[in-house]
N, C-alpha and C positions, 0 to 999 in steps of 0.2 A: 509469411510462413505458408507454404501450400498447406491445402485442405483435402481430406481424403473424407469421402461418404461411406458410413458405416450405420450400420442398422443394429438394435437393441433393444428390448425389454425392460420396460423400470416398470414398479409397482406403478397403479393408479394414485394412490395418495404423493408419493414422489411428483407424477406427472401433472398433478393438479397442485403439489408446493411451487412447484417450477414455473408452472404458469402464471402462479398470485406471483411470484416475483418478477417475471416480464410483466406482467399487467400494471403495478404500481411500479416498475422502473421505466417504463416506456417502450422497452425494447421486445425483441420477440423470443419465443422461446428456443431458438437453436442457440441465439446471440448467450443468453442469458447460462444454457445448460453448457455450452464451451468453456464460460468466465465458473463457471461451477468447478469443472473440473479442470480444469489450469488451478485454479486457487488450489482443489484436493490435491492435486500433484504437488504443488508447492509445500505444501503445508506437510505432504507425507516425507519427502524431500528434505526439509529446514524445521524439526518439531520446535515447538517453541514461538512458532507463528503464527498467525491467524490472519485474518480480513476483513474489514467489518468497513460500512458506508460513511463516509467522511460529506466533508464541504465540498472537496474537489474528487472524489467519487471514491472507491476502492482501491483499499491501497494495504500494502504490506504493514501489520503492527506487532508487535512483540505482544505475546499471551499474557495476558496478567496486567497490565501498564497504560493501554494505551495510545503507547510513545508508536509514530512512526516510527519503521528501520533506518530508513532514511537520514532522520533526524541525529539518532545516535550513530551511524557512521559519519555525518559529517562532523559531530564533535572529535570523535576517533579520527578521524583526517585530519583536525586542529589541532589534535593532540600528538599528531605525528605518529599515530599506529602504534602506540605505548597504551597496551591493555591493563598497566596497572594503575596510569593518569585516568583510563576512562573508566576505571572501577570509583577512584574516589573522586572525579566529575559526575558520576551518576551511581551515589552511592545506595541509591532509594533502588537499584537494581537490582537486581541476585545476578551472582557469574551466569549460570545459565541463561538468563535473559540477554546478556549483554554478547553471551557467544554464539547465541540462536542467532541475534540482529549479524552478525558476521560472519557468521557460514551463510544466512541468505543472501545477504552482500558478496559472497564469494560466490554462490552459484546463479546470481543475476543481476552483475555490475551494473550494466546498463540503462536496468529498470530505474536503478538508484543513484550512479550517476546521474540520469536524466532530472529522476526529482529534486536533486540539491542543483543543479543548475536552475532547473526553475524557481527556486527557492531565493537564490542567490543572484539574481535577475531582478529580482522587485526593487523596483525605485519608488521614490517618493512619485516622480513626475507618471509611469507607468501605474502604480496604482490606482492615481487621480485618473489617469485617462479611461481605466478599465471601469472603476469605479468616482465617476462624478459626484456621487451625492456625497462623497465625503469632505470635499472642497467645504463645505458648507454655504454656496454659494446657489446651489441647485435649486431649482422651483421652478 
């Protein structure tokens, strides 16, 4: 995605939130204030969503739950796109939860395709390679 230079005004306390978050994530603050507002957009975009830091970093999760998006669209993909299998597969859900995770699935397939792919990629033997110590064999 190109990138255009844009100049702006945030309060100081803003500017100094922003920074303790590049400082404890590693990254810096333009990296950090982009992925800020890419998420605000998403999130104003798909209500019913949020963001919150995972094992494998930032990632789309339903308000309330939890649950990756991710995750419940590919049950919905198992279920053959029958919204009222994936109500009583995931009955611990409210409709609204379940239609947020698919409108944001509708306006960023790709994101989500990508993660069930990588999802659906793990083997036993790629596990073991990424992570040895689980072999039990390691020392």
């Amino acid at each position: 995605m190109a990138s255009v230079q844009k100049s702006m005004r945030i309060p100081e306390e803003m500017a100094a939130e922003i920074q303790s978050i590049a400082q404890q994530s590693g990254k810096d603050f333009s990296t950090i204030t982009k992925q800020l507002l890419e998420e605000a957009i998403k999130m104003n975009r798909c209500p019913g969503i949020g963001f919150t830091e995972g094992v494998n970093g930032r990632r789309a999760r339903v308000a309330g739950s939890g649950i990756e998006v991710w995750e419940i669209i590919q049950n919905y993909k198992s279920l053959e796109n029958d919204f009222k299998r994936l109500r009583k597969a995931c009955h611990w859900l409210s409709e609204q939860q379940l239609r947020a995770a698919i409108a944001y699935y509708q306006s960023y397939p790709l994101e989500i395709d990508n993660l069930i792919s990588l999802n659906e990629n793990w083997s036993k033997d790629n596990t073991l390679k990424q992570y040895p110590f689980l072999s039990g064999s390691a020392i």
